[in-house]
SENU-490457 format. One record per atom (N, C-alpha, C): x, y, z. Coordinates in steps of 0.001 Angstrom, whole numbers, plus 524288, in hexadecimal, padded with zeros to 5 digits. Each point is the difference from the previous one (the first is absolute). Layout:
<sites>
XYZ
...
</sites>
This chain:
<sites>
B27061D6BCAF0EB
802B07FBD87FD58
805EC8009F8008C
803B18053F7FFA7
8040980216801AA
8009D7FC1C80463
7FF108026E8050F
8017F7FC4080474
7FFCF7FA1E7FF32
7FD6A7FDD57FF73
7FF5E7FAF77FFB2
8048F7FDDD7FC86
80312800EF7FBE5
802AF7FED57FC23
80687802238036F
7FF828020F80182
8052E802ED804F8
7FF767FA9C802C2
7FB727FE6C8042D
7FF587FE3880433
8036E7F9507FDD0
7FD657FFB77FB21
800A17FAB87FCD3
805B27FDD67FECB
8029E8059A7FE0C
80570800367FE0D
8027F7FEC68052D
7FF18802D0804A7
8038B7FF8980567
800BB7FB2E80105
7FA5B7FD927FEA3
7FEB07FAD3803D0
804947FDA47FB01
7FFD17FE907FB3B
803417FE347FE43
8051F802217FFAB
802108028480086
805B8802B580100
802CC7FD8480412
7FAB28000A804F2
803737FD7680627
7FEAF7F9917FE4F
7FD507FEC87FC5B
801707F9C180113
804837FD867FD18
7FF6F802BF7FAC2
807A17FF3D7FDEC
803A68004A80334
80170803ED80316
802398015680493
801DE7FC1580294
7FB5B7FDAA80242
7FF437FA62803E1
802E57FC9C7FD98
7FDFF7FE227FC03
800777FB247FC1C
804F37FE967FDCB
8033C806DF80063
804DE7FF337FE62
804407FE7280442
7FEE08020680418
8034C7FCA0804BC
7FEE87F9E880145
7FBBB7FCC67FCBE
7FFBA7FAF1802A4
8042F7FC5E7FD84
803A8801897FCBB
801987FC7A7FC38
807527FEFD802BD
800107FC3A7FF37
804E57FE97802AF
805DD8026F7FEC0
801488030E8053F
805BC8024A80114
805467FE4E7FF01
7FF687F9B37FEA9
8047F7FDAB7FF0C
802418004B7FAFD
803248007F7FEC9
802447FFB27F9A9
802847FB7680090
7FDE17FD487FB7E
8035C7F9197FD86
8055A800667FE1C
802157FBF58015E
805257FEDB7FEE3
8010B802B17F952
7FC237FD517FD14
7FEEB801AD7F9C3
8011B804B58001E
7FDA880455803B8
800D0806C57FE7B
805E880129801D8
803367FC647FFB9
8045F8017480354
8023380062805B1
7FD3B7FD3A803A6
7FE987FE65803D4
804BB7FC2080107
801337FEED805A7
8013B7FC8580104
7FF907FD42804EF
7FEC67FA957FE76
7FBC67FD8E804A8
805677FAA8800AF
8012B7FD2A8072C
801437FDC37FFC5
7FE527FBCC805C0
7FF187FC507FF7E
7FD137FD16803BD
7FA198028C801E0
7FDEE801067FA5B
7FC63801D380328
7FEB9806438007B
8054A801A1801F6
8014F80579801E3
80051805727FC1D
7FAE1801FB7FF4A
8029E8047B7FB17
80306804868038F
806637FF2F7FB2B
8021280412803D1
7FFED806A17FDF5
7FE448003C7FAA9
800658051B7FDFC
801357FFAF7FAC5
80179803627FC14
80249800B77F984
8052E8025880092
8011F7FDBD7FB5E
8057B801C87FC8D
804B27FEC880497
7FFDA7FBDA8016C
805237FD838023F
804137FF1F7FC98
80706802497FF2A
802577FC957FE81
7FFAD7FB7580051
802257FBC77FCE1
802457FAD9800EA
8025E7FE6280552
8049D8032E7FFC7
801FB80017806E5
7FDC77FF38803D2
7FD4C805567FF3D
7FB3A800DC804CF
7FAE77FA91800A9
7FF737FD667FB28
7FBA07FC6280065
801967FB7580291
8076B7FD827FEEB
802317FDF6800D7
800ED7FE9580845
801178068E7FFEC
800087FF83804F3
7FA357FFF480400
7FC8D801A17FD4A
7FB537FE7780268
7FE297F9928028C
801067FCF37FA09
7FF7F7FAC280070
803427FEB180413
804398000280125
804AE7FED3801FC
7FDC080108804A5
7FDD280237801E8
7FEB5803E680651
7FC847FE4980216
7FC5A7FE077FA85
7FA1D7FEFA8018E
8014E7F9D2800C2
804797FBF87FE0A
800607FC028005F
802FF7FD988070A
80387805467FF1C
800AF7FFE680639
7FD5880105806FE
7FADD8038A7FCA2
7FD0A8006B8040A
7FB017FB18800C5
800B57FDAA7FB10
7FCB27F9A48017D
804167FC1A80132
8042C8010780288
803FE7FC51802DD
803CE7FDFC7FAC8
7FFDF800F87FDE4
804477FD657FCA2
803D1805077FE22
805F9801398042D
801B5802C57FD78
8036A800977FAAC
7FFFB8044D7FD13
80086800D87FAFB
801C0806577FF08
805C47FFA47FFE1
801BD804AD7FE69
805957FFAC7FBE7
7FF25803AE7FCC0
804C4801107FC30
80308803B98039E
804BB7FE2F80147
803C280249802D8
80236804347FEEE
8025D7FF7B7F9F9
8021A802DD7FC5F
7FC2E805637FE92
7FA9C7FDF97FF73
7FB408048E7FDBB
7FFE08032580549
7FFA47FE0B80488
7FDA2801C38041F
8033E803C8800FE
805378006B7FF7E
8030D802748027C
80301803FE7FB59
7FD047FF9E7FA87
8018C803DA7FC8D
7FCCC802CF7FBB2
7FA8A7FE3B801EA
7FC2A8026E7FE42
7FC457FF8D8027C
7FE3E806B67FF01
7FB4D801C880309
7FB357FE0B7FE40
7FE457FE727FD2A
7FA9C7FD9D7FE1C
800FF7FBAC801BC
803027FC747FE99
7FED17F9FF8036F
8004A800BE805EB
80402803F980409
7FF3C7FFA9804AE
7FB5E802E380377
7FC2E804877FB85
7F9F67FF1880328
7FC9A7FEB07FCF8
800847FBFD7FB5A
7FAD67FDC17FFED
802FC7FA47802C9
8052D7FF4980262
7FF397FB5180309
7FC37800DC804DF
80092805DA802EE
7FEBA80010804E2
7FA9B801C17FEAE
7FE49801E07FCF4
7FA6C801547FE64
7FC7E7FA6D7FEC0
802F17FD897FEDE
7FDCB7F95A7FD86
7FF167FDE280747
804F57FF658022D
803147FD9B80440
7F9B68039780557
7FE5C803637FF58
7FAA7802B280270
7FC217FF8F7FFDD
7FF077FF197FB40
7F8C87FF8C7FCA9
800AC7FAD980116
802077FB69800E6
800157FAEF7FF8F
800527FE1380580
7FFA0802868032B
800617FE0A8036B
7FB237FC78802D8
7FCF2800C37FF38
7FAD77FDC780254
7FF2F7FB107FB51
802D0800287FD37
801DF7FA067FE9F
8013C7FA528017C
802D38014680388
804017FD39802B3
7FBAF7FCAC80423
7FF437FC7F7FDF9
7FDD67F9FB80389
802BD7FBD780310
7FF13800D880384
8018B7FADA80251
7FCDA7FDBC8025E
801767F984801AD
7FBF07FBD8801C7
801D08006F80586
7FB787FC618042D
80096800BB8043A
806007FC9D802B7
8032F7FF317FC42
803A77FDF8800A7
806DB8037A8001A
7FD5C803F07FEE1
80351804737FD05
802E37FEF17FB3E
7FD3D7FC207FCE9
80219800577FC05
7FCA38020B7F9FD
803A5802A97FD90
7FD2D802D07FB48
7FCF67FCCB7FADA
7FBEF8023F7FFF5
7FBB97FF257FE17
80181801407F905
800877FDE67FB75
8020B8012C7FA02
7FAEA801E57FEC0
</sites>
């Protein structure tokens, strides 16, 4: 009876195991997250930094968008511009006309 109650416990031990990796890797905007077009880029962004994301991510779907002033005097808006201005890139639509797609 020993063995069998071992054999029982394993079998349930490795299926918690299992069961606990099926559940989704993403963390929501709600846990502190921050998601933009779509795009989750990671947690605990300054303001700046979120600022320049948008900004990057708005320029890599063709519409450019930069704070001149931020870009060139703070470090959080100038890589979450280029961090935004990266992840966004496969955004960027255009029609067979070459013109951009909103």
């Amino acid at each position: 009876m020993r063995k069998e109650s071992i054999t029982s416990l394993c079998i349930v031990t490795i299926a918690l195991l299992l069961l606990q990796n099926c559940g989704s890797s993403k963390v929501s905007a709600r846990e502190g997250g921050f998601t933009y077009s779509g795009i989750y880029f990671g947690k605990h962004f300054p303001p700046n930094y979120q600022q320049g994301i948008v900004d990057g991510c708005t320029t890599a779907k063709g519409y450019y968008k930069k704070s001149h002033r931020l870009f060139n005097t703070n470090i959080d808006y100038y890589n979450g511009w280029f961090l935004g201005r990266n992840r966004c890139k496969n955004l960027l639509k255009i029609d067979e006309n070459g013109d951009l797609i909103p």
